[in-house]
N, C-alpha and C positions, 0 to 999 in steps of 0.2 A: 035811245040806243046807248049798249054803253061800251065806249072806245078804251078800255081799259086791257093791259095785260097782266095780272095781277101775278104775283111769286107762286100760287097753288097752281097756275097755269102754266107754268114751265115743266118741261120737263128735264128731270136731272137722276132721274132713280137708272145709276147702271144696269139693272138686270130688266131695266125696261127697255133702256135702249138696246142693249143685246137680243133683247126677242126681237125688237124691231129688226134689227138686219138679218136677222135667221130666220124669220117666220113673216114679217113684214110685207106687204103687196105695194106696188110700185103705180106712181100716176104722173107724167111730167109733160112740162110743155117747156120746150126750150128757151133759157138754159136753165128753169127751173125743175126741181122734183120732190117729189113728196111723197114719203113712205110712212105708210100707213099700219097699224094693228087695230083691232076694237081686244079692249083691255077694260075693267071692272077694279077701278081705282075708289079709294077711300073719299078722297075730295066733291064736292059736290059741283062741278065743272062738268061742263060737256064735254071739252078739249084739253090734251096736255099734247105741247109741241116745243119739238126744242127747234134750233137755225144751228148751218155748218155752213162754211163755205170752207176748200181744201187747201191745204200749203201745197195742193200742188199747181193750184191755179196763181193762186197768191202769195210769192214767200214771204213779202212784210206786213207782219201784225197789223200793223193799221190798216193796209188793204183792206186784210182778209175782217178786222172788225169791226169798219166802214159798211162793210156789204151787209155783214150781219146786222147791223142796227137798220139799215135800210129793207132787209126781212124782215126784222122784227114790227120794222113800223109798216110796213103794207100788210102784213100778217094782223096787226093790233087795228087800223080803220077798216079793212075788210071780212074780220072773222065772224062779221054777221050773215054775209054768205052761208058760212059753214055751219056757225050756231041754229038757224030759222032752218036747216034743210036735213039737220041730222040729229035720230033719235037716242042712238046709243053713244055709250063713250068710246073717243078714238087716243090712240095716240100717238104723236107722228113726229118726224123729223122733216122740216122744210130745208133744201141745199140750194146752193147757185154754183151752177155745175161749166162753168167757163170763162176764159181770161180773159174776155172780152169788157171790159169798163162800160157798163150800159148807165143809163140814165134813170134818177129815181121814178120817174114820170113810165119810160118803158119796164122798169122792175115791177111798180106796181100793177100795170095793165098786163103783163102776162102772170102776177099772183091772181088778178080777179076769174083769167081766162083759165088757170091751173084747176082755182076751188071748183068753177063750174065743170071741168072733166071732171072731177073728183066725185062730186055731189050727183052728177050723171052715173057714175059708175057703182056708187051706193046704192041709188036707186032701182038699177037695173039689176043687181044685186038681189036685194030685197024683194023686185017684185018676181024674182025665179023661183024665191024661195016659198 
């Protein structure tokens, strides 16, 4: 398994994140969310995700880049979820959408709980189509 977030896996292309919030489909489980595109990118990755958490939950830097690394890392030991369950490429934005100070232990367990919405809702997706 490999527990790696490698720099080809981010994502930082503005006009990518722009389609995300214009065009983008939404899947959350609180106080997480995850907005989604399938996007036909150069890299040969399944996934490009970037992490946000808001100044408006957080107004000090550290807060808000505390939570982000704590995204980043439940996003980086569970993206095996996401990689073994999906065929196309996505690209998405992962947020923590409240002021609430949760614990890395519960951050994690509602990322695990989020990817399987997600990975449900691809599915059922795919088999409409």
């Amino acid at each position: 398994m490999d527990f790696s977030y490698p720099k080809d896996e981010k994502l930082k292309s503005k006009k990518i994140i722009d389609l995300l919030f214009s065009e983008g489909k939404s899947v959350s489980k609180y106080p997480l969310r995850l907005v989604y595109v399938k996007h036909d990118f150069e890299e040969d990755v399944p996934l490009k995700i970037g992490v946000s958490v808001s100044k408006k939950y957080f107004k000090n830097a550290v807060d808000r880049n505390y939570f982000k690394r704590v995204l980043r890392e439940s996003y980086r030991l569970n993206k095996q979820l996401l990689v073994e369950n999906v065929d196309t490429k996505y690209c998405m934005m992962f947020f923590y959408q409240t002021n609430e100070r949760l614990s890395y232990q519960e951050i994690n367990q509602k990322t695990i709980q989020l990817f399987e919405k997600f990975i449900k809702i691809i599915q059922d997706t795919n088999n409409q189509n």
